[in-house]
C-alpha positions as CSV (number, residue, x, y, z in Angstrom):
1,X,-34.8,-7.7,-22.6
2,X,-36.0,-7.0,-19.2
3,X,-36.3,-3.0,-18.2
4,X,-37.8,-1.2,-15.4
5,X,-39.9,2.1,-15.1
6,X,-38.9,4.2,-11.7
7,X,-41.0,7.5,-10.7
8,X,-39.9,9.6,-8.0
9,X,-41.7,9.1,-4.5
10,X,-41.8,10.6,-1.4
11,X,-40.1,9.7,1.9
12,X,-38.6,5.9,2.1
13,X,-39.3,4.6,5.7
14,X,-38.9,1.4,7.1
15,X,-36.5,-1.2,8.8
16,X,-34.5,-3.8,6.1
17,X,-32.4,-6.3,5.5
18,X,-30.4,-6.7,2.2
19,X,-28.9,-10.0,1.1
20,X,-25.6,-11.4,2.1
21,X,-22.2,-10.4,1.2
22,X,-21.3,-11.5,-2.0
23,X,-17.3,-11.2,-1.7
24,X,-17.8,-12.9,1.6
25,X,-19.9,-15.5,0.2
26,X,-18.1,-16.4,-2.3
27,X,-14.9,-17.0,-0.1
28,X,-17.4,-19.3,2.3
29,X,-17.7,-21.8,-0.3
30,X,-14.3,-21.5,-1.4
31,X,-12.3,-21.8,2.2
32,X,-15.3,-24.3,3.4
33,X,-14.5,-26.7,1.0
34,X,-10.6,-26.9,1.2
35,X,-11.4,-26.9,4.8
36,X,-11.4,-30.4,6.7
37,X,-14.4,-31.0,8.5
38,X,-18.1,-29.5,8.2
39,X,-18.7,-25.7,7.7
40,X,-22.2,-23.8,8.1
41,X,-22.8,-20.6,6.4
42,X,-25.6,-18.6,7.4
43,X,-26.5,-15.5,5.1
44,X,-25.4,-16.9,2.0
45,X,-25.8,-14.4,-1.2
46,X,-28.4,-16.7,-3.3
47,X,-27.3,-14.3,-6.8
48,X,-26.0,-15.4,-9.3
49,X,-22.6,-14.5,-9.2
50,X,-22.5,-16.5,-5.4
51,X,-24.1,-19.4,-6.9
52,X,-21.4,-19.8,-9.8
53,X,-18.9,-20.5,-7.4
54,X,-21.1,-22.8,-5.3
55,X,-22.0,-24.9,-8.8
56,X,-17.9,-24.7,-9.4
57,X,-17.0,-26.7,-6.0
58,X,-20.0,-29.2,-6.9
59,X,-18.6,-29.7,-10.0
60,X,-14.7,-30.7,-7.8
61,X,-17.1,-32.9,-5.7
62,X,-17.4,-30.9,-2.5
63,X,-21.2,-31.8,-1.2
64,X,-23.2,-28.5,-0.7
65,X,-25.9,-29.1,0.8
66,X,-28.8,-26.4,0.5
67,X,-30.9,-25.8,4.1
68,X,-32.7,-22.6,2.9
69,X,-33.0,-19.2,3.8
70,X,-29.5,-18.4,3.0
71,X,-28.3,-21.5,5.2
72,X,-25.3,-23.9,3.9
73,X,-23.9,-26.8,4.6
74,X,-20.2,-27.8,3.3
75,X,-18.3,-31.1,3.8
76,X,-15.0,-29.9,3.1
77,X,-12.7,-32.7,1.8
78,X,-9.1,-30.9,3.1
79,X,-6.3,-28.6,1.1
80,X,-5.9,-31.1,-1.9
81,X,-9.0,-33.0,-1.5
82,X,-10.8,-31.3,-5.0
83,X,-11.6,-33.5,-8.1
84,X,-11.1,-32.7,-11.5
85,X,-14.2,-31.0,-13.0
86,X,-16.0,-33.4,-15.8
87,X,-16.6,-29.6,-17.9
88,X,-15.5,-26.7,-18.6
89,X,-16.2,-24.3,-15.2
90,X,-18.8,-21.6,-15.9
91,X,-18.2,-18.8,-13.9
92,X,-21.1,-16.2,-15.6
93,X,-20.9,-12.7,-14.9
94,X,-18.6,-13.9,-11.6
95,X,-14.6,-11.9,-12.0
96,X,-14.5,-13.2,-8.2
97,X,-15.2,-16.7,-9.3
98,X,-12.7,-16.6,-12.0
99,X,-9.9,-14.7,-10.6
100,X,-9.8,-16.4,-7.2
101,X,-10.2,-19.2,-8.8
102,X,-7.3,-19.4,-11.0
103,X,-5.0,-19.0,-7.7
104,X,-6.7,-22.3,-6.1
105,X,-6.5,-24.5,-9.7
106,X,-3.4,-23.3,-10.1
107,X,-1.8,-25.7,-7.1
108,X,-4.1,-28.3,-7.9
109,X,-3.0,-31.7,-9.7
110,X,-5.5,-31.9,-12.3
111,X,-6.4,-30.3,-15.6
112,X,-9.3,-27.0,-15.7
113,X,-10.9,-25.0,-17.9
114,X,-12.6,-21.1,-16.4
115,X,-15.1,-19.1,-19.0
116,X,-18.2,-17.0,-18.2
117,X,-20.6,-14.9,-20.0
118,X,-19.9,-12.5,-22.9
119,X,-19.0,-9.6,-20.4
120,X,-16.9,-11.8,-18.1
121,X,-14.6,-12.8,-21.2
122,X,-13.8,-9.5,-22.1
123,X,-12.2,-8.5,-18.8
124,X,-8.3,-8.5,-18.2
125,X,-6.8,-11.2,-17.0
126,X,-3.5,-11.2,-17.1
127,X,-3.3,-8.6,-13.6
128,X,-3.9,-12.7,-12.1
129,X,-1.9,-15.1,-15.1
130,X,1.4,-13.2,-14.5
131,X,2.1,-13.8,-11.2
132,X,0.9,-17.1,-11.2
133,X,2.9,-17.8,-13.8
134,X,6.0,-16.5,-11.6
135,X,4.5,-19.2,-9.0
136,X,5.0,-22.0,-11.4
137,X,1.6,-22.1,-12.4
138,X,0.8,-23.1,-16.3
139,X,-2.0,-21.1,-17.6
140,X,-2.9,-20.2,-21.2
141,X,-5.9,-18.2,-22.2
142,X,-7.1,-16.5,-25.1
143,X,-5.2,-12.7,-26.0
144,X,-1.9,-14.3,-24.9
145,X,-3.6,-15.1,-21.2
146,X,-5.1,-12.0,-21.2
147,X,-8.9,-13.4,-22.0
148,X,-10.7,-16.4,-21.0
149,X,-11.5,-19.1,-21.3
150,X,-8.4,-20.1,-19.4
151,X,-6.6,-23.5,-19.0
152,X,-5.1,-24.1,-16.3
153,X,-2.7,-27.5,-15.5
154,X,-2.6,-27.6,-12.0
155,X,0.9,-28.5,-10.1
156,X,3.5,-27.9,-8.0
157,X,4.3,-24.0,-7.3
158,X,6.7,-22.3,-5.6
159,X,6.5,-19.1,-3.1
160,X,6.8,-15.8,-4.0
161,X,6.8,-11.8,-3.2
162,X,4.6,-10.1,-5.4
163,X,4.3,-6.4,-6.0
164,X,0.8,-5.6,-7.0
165,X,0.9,-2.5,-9.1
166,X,-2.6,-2.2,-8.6
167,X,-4.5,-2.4,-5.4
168,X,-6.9,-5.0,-5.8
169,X,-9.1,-7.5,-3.8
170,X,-9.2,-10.5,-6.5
171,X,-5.5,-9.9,-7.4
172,X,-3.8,-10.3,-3.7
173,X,-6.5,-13.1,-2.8
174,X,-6.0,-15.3,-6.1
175,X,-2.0,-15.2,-5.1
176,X,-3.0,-15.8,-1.3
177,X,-4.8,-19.0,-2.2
178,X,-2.4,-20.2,-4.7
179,X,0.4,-19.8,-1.6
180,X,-1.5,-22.3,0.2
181,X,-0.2,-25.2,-2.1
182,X,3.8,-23.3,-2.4
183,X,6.1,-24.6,0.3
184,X,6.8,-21.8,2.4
185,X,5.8,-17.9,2.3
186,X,4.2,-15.9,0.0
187,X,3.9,-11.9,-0.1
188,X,1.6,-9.7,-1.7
189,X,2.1,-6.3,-1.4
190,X,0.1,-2.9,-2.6
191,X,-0.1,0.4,-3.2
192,X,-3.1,1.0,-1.2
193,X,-4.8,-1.6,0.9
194,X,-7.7,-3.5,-1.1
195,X,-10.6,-5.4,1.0
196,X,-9.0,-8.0,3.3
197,X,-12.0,-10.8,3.6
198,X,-10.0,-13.3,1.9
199,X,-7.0,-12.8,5.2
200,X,-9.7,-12.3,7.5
201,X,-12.1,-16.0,6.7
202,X,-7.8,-17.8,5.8
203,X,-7.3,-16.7,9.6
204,X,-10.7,-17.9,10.3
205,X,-10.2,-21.0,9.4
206,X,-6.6,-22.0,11.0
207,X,-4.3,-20.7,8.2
208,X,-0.8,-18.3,9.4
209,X,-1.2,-14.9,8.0
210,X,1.5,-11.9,9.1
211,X,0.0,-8.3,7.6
212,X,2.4,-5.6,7.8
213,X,2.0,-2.1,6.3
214,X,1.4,-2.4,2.3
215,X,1.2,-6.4,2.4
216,X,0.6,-9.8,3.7
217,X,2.1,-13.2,4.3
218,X,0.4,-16.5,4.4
219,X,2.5,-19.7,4.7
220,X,1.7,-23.1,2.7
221,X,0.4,-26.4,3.3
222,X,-2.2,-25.4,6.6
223,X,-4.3,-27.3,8.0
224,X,-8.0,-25.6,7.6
225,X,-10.8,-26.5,10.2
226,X,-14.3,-26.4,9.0
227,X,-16.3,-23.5,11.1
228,X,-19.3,-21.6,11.5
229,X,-19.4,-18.6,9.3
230,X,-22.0,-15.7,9.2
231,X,-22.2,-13.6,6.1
232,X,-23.4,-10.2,6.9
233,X,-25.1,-7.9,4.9
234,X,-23.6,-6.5,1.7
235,X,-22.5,-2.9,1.8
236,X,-22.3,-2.9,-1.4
237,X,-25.9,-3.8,-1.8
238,X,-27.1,-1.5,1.2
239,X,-25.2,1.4,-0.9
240,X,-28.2,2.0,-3.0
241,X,-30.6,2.3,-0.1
242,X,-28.3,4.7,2.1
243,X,-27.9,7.1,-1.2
244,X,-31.8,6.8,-1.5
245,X,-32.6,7.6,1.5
246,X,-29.7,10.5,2.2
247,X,-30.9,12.3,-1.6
248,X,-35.6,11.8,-1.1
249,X,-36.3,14.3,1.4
250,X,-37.8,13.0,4.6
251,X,-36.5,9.6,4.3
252,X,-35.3,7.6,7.4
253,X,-34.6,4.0,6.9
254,X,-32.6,1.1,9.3
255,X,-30.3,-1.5,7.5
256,X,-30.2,-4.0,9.6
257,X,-26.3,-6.0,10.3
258,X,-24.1,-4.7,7.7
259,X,-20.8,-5.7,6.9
260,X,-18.5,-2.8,7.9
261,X,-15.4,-3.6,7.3
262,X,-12.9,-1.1,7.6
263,X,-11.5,-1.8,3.8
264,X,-15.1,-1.7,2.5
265,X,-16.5,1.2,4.6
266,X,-14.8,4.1,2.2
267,X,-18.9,4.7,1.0
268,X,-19.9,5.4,4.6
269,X,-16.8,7.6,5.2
270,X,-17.6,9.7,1.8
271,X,-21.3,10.4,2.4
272,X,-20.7,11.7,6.1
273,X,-18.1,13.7,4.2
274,X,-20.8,15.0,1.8
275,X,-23.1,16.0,4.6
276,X,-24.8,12.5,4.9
277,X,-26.5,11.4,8.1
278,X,-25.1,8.1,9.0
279,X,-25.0,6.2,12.1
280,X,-23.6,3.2,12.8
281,X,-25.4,1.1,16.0
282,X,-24.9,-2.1,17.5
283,X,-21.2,-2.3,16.2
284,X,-20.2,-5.9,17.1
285,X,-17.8,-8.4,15.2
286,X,-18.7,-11.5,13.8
287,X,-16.7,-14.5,12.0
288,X,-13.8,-12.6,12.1
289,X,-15.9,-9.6,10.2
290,X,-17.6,-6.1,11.9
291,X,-20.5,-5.8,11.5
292,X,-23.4,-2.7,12.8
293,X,-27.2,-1.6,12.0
294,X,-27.1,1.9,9.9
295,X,-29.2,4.5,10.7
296,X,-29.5,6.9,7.8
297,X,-31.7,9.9,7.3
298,X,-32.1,12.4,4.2
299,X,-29.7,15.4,4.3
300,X,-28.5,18.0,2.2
301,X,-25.4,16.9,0.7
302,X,-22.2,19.1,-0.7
303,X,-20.0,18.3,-3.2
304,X,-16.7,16.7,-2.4
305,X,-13.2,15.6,-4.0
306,X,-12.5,12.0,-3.9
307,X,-9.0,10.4,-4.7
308,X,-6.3,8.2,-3.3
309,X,-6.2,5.6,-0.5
310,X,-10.0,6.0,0.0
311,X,-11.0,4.7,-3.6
312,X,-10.0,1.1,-3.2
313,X,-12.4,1.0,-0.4
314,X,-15.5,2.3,-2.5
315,X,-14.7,1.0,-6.1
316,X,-17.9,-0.9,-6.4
317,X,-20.0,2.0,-4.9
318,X,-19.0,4.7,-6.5
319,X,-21.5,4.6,-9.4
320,X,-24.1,5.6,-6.6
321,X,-21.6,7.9,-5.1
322,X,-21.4,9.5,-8.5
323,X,-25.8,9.6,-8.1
324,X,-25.5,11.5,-4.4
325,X,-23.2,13.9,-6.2
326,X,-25.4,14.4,-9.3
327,X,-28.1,16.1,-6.1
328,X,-25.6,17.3,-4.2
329,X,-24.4,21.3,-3.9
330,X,-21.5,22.4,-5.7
331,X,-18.9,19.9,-7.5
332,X,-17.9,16.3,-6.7
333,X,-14.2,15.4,-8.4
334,X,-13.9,11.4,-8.4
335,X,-9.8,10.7,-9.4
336,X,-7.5,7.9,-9.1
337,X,-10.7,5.4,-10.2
338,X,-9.8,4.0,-13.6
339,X,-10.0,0.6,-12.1
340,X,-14.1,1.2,-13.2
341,X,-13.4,1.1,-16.5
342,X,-12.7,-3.0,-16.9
343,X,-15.1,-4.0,-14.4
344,X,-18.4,-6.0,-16.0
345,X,-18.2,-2.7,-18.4
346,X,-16.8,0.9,-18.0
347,X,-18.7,2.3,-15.5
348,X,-16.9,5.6,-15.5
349,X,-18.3,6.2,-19.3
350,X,-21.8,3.7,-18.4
351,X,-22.8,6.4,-16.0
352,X,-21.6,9.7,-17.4
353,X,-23.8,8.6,-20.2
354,X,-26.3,7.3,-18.1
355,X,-26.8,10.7,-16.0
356,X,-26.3,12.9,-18.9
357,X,-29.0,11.0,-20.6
358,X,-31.9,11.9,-17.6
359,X,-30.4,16.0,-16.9
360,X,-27.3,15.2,-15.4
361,X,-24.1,17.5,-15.5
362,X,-21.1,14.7,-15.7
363,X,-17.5,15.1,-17.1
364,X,-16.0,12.1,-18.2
365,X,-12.3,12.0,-17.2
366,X,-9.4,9.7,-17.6
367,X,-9.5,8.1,-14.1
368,X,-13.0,9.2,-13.0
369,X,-15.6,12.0,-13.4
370,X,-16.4,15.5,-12.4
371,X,-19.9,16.0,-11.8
372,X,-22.3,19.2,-10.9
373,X,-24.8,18.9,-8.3
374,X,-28.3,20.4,-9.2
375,X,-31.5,20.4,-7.4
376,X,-33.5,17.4,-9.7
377,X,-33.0,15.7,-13.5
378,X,-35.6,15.5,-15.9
379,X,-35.5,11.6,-16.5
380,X,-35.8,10.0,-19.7
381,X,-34.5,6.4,-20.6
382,X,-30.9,4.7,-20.1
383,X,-29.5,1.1,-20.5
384,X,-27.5,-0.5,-18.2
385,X,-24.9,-2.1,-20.4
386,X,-25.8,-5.5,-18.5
387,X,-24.1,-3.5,-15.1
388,X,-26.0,-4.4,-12.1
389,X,-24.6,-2.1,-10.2
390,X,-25.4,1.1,-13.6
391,X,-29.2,-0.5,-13.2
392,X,-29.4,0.3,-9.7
393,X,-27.4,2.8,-9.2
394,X,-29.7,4.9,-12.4
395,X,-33.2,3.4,-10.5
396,X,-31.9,5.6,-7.0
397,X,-31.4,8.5,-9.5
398,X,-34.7,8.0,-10.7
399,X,-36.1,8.9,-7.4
400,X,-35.2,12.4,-7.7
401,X,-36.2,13.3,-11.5
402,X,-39.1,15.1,-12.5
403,X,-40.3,12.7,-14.9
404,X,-40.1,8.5,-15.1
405,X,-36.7,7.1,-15.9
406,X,-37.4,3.6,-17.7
407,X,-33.7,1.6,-17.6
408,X,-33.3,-1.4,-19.7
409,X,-31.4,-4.6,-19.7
410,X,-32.1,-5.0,-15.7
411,X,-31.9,-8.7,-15.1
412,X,-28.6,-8.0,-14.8
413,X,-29.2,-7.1,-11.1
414,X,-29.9,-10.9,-10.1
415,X,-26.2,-11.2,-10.1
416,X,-25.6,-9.6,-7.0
417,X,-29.1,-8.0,-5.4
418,X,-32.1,-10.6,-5.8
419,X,-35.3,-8.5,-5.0
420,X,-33.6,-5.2,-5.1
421,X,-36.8,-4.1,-7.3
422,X,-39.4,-5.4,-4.9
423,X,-37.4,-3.9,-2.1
424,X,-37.2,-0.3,-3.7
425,X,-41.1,-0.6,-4.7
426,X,-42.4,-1.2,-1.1
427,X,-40.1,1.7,0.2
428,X,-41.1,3.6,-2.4
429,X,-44.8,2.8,-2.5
C-alpha cells in the first residue's frame, strides 16, 4: 500500500497548471462519440476515473485516437451508432462513468453489463435505476438495483418529468441522456441546482435544451455535430492548491485557466467568505464553459456557517474546506451535506477521523461537521479510506502541523489528480 510523508514548509510560490476537468472530460468522450462527425478535445483528464469512460466507448467501437498531452481525437458514429460491448464494462472507482452511463445504455438496443472496483460497488444506485425504470428502461442490479454490477437491456423509452429529491449532477445528467433516445421532452427538476456541464457540452453540441428555475428540458432524437472542445482546469483539483496557499503564511500562487463555472464555483465563494484572498483574472468563456486564472494569496481566515443552495456547488471540495476551517479563527458549521457520506466512502466521518487523528477539533454531525479553528495540529498518521480527495485534502493539512503527517493508501489520488504529489513537493520544496 502506497503512503506519503508531508512536513510543513514555508511559503508556496509559483505559477501552475492542474490537470483537466474530470466531470467535463468525461462528458467529452461521452457526447463526442454519440456525436456525428470528428470531435477534438484538448485538456483531457489522463486519471483514471477519465480513462474508464474513454476504455467504455472503445469497448462500443467509437475510435479514440490518443494525440498526447491531453489531446483527443473522436470519430463519433451518431445517436444510435454504439455496439454492444464484447465484456462486462469496468468503470473502476468512476460513479460518473457508471451513473451517466446507465442513462445512455439504457436507450440503446443491445444488452450491457456496469461494475467497478470494491468502493464503486458499494455506492447507491438506485437515486439513477428508478427513474429509469419509469423511462421504460430494464435494469437489474444486485440489492434489488441498488448495487452493481448492473444489467441493463437497452430499448425503447419513453419521456418523462422527474422530481429529483436530491440535487445531484450524475442523477439529472444520466436522465438527460437517456431523454435523448425518448420521443419527445424530458424534465428534471431539483431542489437546488447541481453542476450543469452535461446541459452546457448537450447545447454544445446541437441538442434543444429549455432551463427554467429548478429544472431542465432536453428533447429526443437530435442530431449532435462533432466539435472542438477545451477542457479547462479542474476546480476541484485546484481546490487543494487555493486552501494551501490561503492557510501557509506568505504563500502566493497563479492557477492558470480554471473552470469556473457558476454551479462549481461555491469553493471560491466560501473561502472569500472566510477571509480568503481570491482573484479571478482573465475571465473568458470557452466551449460553452467560463473559465479565469486565480490569483490566491495566504490570509487569515475566520470561521463560517455553510448550508443550503451553496453545498451542491462545493460537495467534492468540502473535505479541504473542512482543512481551511480546521486553521481558521472561531467555528466553521458545514449542514445540509450528507450527500458525503456515499461518495467513494463517507467523507464526513473519513475526515473527522482524519483531523482528529493529527490535533484537530471536528464534530461529526448528521449532515456535516462542526469544526474549531486553532492555530497548528500536531500531525501524526491517517489513512485515506482509498478517497482521493481524504489523501489530498489530509497532505494540505499537513502543511500546517508541527510534526510529519504520513497518510496511507495514496494511489488512490491517480483517479482524479495525476502528479498532485510532484506538484505539492516542488511548491513545497
Amino acid at each position: 500500500m502506497k503512503q506519503q510523508v508531508i512536513h510543513s514548509c514555508g511559503p508556496l510560490r509559483g505559477d501552475i497548471s492542474v490537470p483537466g476537468d474530470k466531470s467535463i472530460s468525461h462528458r467529452s468522450i461521452m457526447l463526442g462519440s454519440l456525436a456525428s462527425g470528428t470531435t477534438e478535445v484538448q485538456g483531457f483528464l489522463q486519471g483514471e476515473d477519465s480513462l474508464a469512460t474513454l476504455l467504455a466507448f472503445r469497448g462500443m467501437g467509437i475510435g479514440i485516437e490518443d494525440l498526447g498531452g491531453g489531446w483527443l481525437r473522436i470519430e463519433g458514429r451518431g445517436l444510435r451508432g454504439l455496439q454492444e460491448p464484447q465484456d462486462v464494462i469496468d468503470c473502476g472507482n468512476s460513479g460518473t462513468t457508471m451513473r451517466l452511463m446507465m442513462g445512455l445504455l439504457a436507450g440503446q438496443s443491445f444488452f450491457s453489463v456496469l461494475s467497478g472496483d470494491r468502493y464503486l460497488r458499494r455506492r447507491p444506485m438506485k437515486r439513477v435505476t428508478v427513474p429509469l425504470i419509469s423511462m421504460g428502461a430494464r435494469i437489474w442490479g444486485r440489492c434489488d438495483g441498488e448495487r452493481a454490477p448492473l444489467a441493463i437491456q437497452g430499448g425503447a423509452l419513453r419521456p418523462a418529468r422527474y422530481d429529483s429529491p436530491i440535487a445531484s449532477a450524475q442523477v439529472k445528467s444520466a436522465l438527460l441522456l437517456a431523454g435523448l433516445y425518448a420521443d419527445g421532452e424530458t424534465t428534471v427538476s431539483e431542489p437546488h441546482l447541481s453542476r450543469d456541464h452535461s446541459e452546457r457540452m448537450l447545447k454544445y453540441f446541437g441538442a434543444t435544451l429549455r432551463s427554467f428555475d429548478g429544472g431542465v428540458t432536453v428533447s429526443g432524437n437530435p442530431r449532435l455535430t462533432g466539435r472542438e472542445v477545451f477542457v479547462p482546469a479542474d476546480i476541484s483539483s485546484a481546490a487543494f492548491f487555493l486552501v494551501a496557499a490561503l492557510v501557509v503564511p506568505g504563500s502566493e500562487l497563479l492557477i492558470r485557466n480554471v473552470g469556473v463555472n457558476p454551479t462549481r464555483s461555491g469553493i471560491i465563494d466560501i473561502l472569500r467568505a472566510m477571509g480568503g484572498s481570491i482573484e479571478l483574472l482573465d475571465a473568458r468563456e470557452r466551449s460553452g464553459e467560463p473559465v479565469a486564472d486565480l490569483w490566491v494569496r495566504s490570509s487569515s481566515l475566520r470561521g463560517v456557517d455553510i448550508g443550503g443552495g451553496l453545498v451542491p456547488r462545493a460537495i467534492d471540495e468540502l473535505p479541504v474546506i473542512s482543512v481551511a476551517a480546521s486553521f481558521a479563527e472561531g467555528v466553521t458549521t458545514i449542514r445540509d451535506a450528507e450527500e458525503l457520506r456515499v461518495k467513494e466512502t463517507d467523507r464526513i466521518q473519513a475526515m473527522c477521523d482524519a483531523l482528529n487523528a493529527v490535533g484537530g477539533q471536528v464534530e461529526s454531525l448528521e449532515d456535516g461537521m462542526r469544526i474549531v479553528g486553532q492555530e497548528h495540529m500536531r500531525g501524526g498518521s491517517v489513512n485515506s479510506c482509498g478517497d482521493h480527495r481524504i489523501a489530498m485534502s489530509m497532505a494540505v493539512a499537513a502543511l500546517r502541523c508541527t510534526a510529519p503527517v504520513t497518510v496511507t493508501d495514496t494511489a488512490c489520488t491517480e483517479t482524479s489528480f495525476p502528479g498532485f504529489w510532484s506538484l505539492l513537493r516542488q511548491l513545497a520544496g
